[in-house]
N, C-alpha and C positions, 0 to 999 in steps of 0.2 A: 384949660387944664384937663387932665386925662385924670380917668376914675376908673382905673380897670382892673379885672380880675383875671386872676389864671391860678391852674391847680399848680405847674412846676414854672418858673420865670426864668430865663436861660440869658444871665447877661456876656454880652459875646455875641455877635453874629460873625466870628472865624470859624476855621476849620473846625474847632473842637464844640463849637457851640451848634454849628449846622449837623455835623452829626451830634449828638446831642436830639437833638427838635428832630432829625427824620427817625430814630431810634423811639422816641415817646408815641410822636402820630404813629408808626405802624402799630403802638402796644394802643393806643386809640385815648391817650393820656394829652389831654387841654396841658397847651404849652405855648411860650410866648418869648420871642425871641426879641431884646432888648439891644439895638445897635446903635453906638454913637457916633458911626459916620453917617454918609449920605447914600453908603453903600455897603454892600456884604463882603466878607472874604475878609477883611482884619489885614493880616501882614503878608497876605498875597492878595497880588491887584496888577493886574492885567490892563495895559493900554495901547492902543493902536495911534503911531505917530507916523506919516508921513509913508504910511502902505505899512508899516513896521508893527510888528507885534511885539512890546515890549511887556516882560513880568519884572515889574518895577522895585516887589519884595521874590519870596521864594521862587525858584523858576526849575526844581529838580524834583523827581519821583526819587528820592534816593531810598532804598534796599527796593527796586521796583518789582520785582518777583512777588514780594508779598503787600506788597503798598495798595491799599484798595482804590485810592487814588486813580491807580492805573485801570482797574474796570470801571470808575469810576466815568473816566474820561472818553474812554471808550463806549459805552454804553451811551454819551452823551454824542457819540459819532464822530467824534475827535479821534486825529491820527496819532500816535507815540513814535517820536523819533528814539530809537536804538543806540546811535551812534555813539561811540564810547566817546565819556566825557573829557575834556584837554587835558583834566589831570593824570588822563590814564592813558596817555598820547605822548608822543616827545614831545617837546619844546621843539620850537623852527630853532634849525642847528646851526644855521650860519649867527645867530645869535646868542645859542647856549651850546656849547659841543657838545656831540651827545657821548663822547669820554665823561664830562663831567658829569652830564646828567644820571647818568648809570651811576657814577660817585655820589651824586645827593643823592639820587633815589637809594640807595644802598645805605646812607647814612640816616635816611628817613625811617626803612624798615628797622634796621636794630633800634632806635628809638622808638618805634614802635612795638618788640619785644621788649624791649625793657620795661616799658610801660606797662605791658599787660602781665607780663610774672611778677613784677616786683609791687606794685602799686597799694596790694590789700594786707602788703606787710610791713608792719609797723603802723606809725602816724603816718595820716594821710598830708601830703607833701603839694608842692606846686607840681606843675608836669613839668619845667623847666629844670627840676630837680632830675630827669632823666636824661637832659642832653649829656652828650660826650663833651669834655671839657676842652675848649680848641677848636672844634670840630670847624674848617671853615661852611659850613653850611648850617650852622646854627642860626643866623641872622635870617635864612632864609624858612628853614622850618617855623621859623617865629612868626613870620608874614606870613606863609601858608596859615600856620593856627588863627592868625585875624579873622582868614577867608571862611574856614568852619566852624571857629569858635567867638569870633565876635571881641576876642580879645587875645593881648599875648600871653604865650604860655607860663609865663611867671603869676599870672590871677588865676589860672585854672587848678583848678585839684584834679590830682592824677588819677585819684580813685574813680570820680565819676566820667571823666573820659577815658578811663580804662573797661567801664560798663558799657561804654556806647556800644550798639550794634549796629553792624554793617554788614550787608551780605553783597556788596559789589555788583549791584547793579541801578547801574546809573540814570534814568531815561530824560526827556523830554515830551512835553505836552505840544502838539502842532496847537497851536492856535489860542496858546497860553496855560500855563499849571492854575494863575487867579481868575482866570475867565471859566476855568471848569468848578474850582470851589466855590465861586461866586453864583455859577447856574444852578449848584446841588442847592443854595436855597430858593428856589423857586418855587411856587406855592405854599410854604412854610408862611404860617404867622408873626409878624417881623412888625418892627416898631424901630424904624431908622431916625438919624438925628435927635436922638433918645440918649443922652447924658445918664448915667447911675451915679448919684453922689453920696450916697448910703444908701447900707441890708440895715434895717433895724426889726431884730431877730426877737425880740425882748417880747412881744408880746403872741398871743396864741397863734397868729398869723405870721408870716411875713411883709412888711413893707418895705416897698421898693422906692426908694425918694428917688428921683428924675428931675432933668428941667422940663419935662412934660405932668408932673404930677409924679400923687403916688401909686404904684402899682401893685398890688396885694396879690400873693400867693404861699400857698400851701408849702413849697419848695424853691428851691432855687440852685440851679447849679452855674456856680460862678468859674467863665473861663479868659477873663482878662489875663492879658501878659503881665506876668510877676513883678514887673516895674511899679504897676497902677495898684497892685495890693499891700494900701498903704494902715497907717494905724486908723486914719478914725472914717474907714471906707465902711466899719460895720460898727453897728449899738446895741448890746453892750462890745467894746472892746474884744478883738482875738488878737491877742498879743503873740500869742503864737505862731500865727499865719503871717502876720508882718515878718514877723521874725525868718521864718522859715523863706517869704517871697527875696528877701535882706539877702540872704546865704545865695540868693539867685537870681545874681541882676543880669538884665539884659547885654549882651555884648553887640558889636554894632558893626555890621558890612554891608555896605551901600554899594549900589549900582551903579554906574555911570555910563548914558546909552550916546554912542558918537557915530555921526552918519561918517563914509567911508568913500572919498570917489578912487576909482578907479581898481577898484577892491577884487576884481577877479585878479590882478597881481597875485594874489594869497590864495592858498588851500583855505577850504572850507574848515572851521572849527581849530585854526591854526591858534598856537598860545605864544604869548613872550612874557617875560616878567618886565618891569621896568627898570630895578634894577637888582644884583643878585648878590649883596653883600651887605644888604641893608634891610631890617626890618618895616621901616617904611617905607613901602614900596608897592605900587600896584601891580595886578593879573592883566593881561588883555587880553580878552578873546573875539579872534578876527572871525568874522563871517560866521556868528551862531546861526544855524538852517540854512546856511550861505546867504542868509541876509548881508545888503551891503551898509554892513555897520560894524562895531569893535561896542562889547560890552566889558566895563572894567571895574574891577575890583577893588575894594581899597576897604580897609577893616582895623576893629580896635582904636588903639591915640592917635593914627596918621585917620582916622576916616571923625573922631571928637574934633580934631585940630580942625580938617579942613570943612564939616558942615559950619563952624563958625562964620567963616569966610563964605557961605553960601555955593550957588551951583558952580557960583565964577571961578570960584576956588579950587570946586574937583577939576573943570575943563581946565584951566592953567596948569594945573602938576597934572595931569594927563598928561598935555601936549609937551609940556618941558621934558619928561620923562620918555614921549612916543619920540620925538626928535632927536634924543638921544639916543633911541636906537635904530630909526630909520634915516637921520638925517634933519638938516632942517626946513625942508623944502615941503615935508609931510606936515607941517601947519598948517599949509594950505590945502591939505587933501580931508580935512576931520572939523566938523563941527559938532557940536553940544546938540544933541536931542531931546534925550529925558532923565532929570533925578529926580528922587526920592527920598528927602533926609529923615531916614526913620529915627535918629535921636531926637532931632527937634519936633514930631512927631506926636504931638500929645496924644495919642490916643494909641501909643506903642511905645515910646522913650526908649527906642532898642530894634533891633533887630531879633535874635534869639537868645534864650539862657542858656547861661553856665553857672556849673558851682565855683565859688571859691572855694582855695584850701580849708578842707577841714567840715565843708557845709555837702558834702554829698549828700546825705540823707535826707537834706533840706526836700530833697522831692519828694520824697514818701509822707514827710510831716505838710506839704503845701496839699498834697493829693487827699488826705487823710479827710473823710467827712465831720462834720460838725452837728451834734446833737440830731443825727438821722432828717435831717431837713435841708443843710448846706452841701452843698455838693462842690468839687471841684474838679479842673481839667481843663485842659490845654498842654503845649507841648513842654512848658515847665516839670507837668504834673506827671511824665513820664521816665521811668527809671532807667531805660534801656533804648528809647528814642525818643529824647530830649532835642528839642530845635528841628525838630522836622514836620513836615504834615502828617504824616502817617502817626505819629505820636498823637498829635496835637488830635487826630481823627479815634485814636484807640483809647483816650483817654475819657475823650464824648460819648460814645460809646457807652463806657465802663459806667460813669457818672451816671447816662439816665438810666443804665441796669438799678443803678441803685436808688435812685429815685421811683424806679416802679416797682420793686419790690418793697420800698416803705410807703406805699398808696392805703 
């Protein structure tokens, strides 16, 4: 049983918990970093399968211009791949014509103004409330929003995806985006396979219950993903916080990594949909770094349905869906690599949050501190880049500013 002390206790060893803990040690503030895996980095994680570098959760510097991520990684002697993401790329045209595609992308950007003028007037609405009615490419914009938002546009509230910020640019990490947030904790004070089952706040202290014991400190900033911030995780009660975490459940888009023979066929970073009239339906991206693989996508109720059915499940509607567009001869060119079901997940039940209709604000109230002792943060807990690392990194940040100004 563990009997430890620390003056701030930082449960979370993600993005927003790691900064966090480098942010305290340079202010020279005892701090202890509380991780219930076996490992760091939370919902980025980084693995190497078969020569293959796969980022199993997050794998995008996305707004990379300002993403500290990106010095981050650098600084760690990692290369950044530039190359513009598939989404900002045609689709391979002998399978999407690129007539059409200039029509959905066209149809995507007026949903996309509309969104953003109309969203903060009136009650706040689903974003689905902004398609054009008809529009044959609604189905499809619907499975894009899986891929970014984790769910379909009918659960999201317009207002808070009207807040998002994006400044278009897109990068990759060589050599992994969870292999670099995994190494930023390194020498960091860290307490792995370390379970939190309650903050019990009630008395002069904090204690920290664990399956390791209890761990007492002065502070604490807690940056679990909003799934795990449930009612009776703190004593006394923050009915509040559950509440607010409620308004922001995780949405859910898994990976799916397939080895590829004969793969220089294909352009490097080539895209197809599986299929483009249906919102269940996967992304495929051939040859990410021209690796010979297809990384795919699948998000929202098609990616709930098919983790039930396990890995077996994504590689089958993969290849039912790749063979519908290559043929059927392409089963035998793809096998199963690596997944990751981040629903089933207990130590994430999600991939990223969104608000529902009506719970935007829900961030400001999850973010908000608790009696100058509680701190919070992670990518939930950010207003303006929600689901991202950069968020999830600005919001650690923020948190230990405020835990060392309440020293």
């Amino acid at each position: 049983m563990a009997n430890n002390s620390t003056e701030v206790a930082i449960v979370g060893g993600g993005a927003a918990g790691l900064a966090a803990a480098r942010r305290l040690r340079q202010a020279q503030v005892d701090c202890l970093v509380i991780e219930a895996r076996s490992r760091l980095g939370g919902r980025a994680w980084t693995e190497v399968r078969a020569g293959l570098t796969l980022d199993l959760g997050c794998g995008w510097l996305h707004s990379a211009n300002r993403n500290p991520w990106s010095e981050i990684a650098q600084q760690q002697g990692r290369g950044i791949d530039k190359t513009p993401p598939p989404w900002e790329r045609p689709s391979m045209a002998d399978r999407f014509p690129l007539a059409d595609q200039r029509d959905y992308y066209q149809a995507q950007h007026a949903f996309d103004e509309r969104l953003e003028a109309q969203a903060e007037i009136g009650p706040d609405r689903s974003a689905a409330a902004f398609l054009e009615p008809g529009c044959r490419w609604n189905a499809l914009m619907d499975a894009v929003s899986t891929y970014y938002s984790g769910a379909e546009l009918e659960r999201v509230s317009a207002l808070d995806l009207a807040r998002y910020r994006e400044d278009n640019a897109n990068w990759r990490v060589v050599g992994g985006l969870g292999a670099t947030i995994e190494a930023y904790g390194a020498g960091l004070p860290v307490m792995l396979d370390c379970q939190v089952k309650r903050i019990d706040h009630g008395g002069r202290r904090l204690a920290i219950e664990t399956n390791k014991g209890a761990i007492g400190a002065d502070r604490a900033i807690v940056t679990l993903p909003a799934a795990l911030i449930e009612p009776d995780l703190f004593a006394p009660a923050l009915p509040g916080k559950a509440e607010a975490a409620a308004g922001l459940p995780l949405g859910l888009a898994d990976k799916l990594f397939l080895s590829l023979d004969g793969a220089e066929e294909f352009a490097e970073n080539s895209r197809v949909f599986g299929q483009l009239d249906r919102t269940a339906t996967g992304s495929y991206n051939l040859r990410p770094f021209g690796a010979p693989m297809i990384e795919a996508y699948f998000g929202g109720e098609l990616a709930w349905h098919l983790e039930n059915g396990g890995d077996a499940a994504f590689a089958d509607f993969a290849t039912e869906e790749l063979t519908g567009v290559f043929g059927a001869s392409f089963a035998r060119r793809i096998k199963l690599l690596r997944l990751h079901r981040w629903g089933a997940d207990p130590f994430a039940r999600g991939s990223y949050s969104y608000a529902i209709p009506g719970k935007a604000d829900c961030r400001a109230a999850l973010a908000a501190p608790v009696d100058d002792r509680l701190f919070f943060a992670g990518e939930a807990c950010s207003l303006l880049d929600f689901s991202t690392v950069h968020g999830a990194f600005a919001t650690g940040v923020a948190a230990a500013e405020l835990a060392i100004a309440w020293r």
